[in-house]
C-alpha positions in Angstrom: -9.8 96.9 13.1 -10.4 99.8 15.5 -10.8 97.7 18.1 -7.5 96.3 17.7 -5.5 99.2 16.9 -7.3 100.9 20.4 -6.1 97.6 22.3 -2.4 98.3 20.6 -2.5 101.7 21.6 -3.3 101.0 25.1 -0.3 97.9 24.7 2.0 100.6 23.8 1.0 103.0 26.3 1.4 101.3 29.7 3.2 103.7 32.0 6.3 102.0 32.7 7.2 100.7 28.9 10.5 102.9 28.0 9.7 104.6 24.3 12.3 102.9 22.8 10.9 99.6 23.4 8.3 97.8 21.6 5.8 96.4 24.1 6.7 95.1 27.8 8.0 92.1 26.9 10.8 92.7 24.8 11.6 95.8 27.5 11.3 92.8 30.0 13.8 90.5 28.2 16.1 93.5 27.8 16.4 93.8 31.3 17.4 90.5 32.0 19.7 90.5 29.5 21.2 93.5 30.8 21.5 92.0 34.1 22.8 88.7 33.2 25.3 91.0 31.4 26.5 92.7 34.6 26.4 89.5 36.8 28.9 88.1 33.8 31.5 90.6 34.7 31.2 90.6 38.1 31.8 86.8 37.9 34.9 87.5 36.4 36.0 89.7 38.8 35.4 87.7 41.7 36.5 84.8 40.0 40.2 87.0 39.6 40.2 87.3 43.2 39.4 83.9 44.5 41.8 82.4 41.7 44.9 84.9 43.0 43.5 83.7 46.4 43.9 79.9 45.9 47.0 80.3 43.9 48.4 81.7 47.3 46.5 79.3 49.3 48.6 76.5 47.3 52.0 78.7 48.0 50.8 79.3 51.8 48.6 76.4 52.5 50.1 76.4 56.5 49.6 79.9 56.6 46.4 79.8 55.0 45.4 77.1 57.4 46.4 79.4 60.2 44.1 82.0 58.7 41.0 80.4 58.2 41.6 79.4 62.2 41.2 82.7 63.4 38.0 83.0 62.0 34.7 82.5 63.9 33.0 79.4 62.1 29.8 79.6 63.6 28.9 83.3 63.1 30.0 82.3 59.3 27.9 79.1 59.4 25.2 81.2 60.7 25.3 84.3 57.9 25.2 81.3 55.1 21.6 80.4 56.8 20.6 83.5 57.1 21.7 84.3 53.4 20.0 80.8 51.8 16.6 82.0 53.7 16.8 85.4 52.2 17.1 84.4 48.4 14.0 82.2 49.4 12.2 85.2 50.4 13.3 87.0 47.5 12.1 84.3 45.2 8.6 84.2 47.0 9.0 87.9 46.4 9.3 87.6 42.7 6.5 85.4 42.5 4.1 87.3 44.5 5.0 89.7 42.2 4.3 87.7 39.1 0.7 86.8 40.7 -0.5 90.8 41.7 -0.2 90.1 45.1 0.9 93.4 46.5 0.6 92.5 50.7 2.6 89.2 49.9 5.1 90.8 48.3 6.1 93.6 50.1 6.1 91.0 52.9 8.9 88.7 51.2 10.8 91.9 50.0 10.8 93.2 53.9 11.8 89.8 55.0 14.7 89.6 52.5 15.8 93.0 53.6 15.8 91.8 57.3 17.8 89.1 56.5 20.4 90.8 54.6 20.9 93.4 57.2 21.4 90.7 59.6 24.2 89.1 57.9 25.7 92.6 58.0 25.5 92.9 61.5 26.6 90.1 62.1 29.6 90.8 59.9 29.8 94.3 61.7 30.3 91.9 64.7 33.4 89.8 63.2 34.7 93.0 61.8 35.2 94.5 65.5 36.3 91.1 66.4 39.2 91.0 64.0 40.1 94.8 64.9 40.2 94.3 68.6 42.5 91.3 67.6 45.2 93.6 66.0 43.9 91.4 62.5 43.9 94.6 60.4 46.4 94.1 57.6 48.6 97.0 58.0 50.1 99.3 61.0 47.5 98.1 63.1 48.1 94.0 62.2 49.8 92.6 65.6 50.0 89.1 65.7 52.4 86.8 67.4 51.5 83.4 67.7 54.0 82.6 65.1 56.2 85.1 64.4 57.6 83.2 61.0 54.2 82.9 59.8 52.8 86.7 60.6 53.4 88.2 57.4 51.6 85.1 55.5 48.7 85.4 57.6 48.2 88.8 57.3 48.5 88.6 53.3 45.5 85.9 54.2 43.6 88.6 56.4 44.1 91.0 53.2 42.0 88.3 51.1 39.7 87.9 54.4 39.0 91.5 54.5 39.3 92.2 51.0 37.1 89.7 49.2 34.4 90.1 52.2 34.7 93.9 52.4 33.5 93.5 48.5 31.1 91.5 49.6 29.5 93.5 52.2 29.3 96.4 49.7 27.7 94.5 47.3 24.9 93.8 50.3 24.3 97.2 51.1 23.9 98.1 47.1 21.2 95.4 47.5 19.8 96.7 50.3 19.4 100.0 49.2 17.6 98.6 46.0 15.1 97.1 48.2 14.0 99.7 49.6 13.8 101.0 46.4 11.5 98.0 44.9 9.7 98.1 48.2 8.6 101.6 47.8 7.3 101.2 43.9 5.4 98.1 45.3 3.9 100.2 47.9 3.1 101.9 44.8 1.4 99.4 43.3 3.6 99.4 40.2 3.5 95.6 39.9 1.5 92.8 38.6 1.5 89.7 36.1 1.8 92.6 33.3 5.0 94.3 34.6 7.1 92.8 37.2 10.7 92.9 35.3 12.4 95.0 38.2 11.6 92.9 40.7 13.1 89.9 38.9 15.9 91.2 37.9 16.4 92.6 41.4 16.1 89.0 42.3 18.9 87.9 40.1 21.2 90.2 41.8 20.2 89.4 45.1 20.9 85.7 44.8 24.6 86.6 42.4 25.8 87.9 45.6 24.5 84.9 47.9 25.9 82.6 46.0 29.0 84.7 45.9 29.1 84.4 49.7 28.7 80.3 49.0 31.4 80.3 47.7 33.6 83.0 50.5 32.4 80.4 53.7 34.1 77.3 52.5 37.4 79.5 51.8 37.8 81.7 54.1 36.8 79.9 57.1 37.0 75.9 56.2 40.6 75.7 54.6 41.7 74.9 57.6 40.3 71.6 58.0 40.9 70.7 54.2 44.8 71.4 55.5 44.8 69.3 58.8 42.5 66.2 57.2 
């Protein structure tokens, strides 16, 4: 009986279970509930903009066509790649993780951050693109091409640099969290007993890459859904 209540107290005593929990696994399951929470209302707020964005795609759609034209398909083509690689890293992360094994992990969790701040740069690259272009809605929006479509395709640039400005943000909060993961699994704070923050870190990661899934096809692809 002393054994047992010895091996409880030790259960009870690991150094990252929160007091108010009642061993790591229900502090693990709160986690992920907590995340799954959050992912649920940032689904519904990028679901809002995408529906207001469609609704004016369907008011719009030549405009819209025009729009998704101006945008460079291959750069997005190639963030979408780079993104699908990176939640493969961060799942490989996760289970490294799972398994104890620290050099593997912090491997995949390096990787992942190298991908994600290549899609920013090359982002950063579209950005100055668009600028130089006079494609900032706005004083500085000059476009001429077709004067009686200008203000319709700068309400589409709005969405453009809305939705992927959001985007991007949500990237660099990633980002910044894996540095932070990285740095407790220099740490050595993970292994098959605790390895919640990682996961749920994963969960996020791959919310916003499928967000982005979702951002190519609309953003630069509407245009051939309008010509076909």
């Amino acid at each position: 009986m002393s054994d047992m209540a010895l091996g409880n107290e030790h259960h009870h005593h690991h150094p990252f279970l929160q007091h108010h929990f009642e061993d790591l696994g229900q502090q693990h399951e709160a986690s992920t509930l907590g995340m799954w929470m959050f992912l649920c209302t940032e689904i519904l707020f990028f679901g809002g903009v995408l529906c207001a964005y469609w609704v004016y795609r369907v008011m719009y759609p030549e405009a819209w066509a025009v729009g998704a034209h101006l945008q460079q398909t291959g750069w997005g083509a190639t963030n979408t790649i780079v993104l699908i690689v990176s939640s493969l890293t961060m799942a490989l992360a996760v289970r490294a993780a799972q398994l104890g094994k620290r050099g593997q992990q912090l491997g995949f969790l390096f990787a992942t951050l190298i991908f994600g701040t290549a899609f920013l740069v090359v982002k950063g690259i579209e950005y100055h693109r668009h600028w130089e272009e006079g494609l900032f809605p706005g004083s500085h929006f000059h476009w001429h091409e077709h004067p009686e479509l200008a203000q319709k395709v700068q309400l589409f640039m709005c969405f453009y640099w809305g939705m992927t400005g959001l985007h991007a943000l949500h990237m660099i909060i990633g980002a910044g969290l894996l540095l932070w993961i990285m740095w407790r699994a220099y740490k050595n704070h993970f292994g098959p007993e605790y390895y919640a923050p990682v996961e749920v870190m994963g969960l996020y990661w791959h919310f916003v890459d499928i967000v982005w899934i979702f951002l190519f096809p609309f953003l630069y692809l509407i245009h051939e859904v309008h010509h076909g």
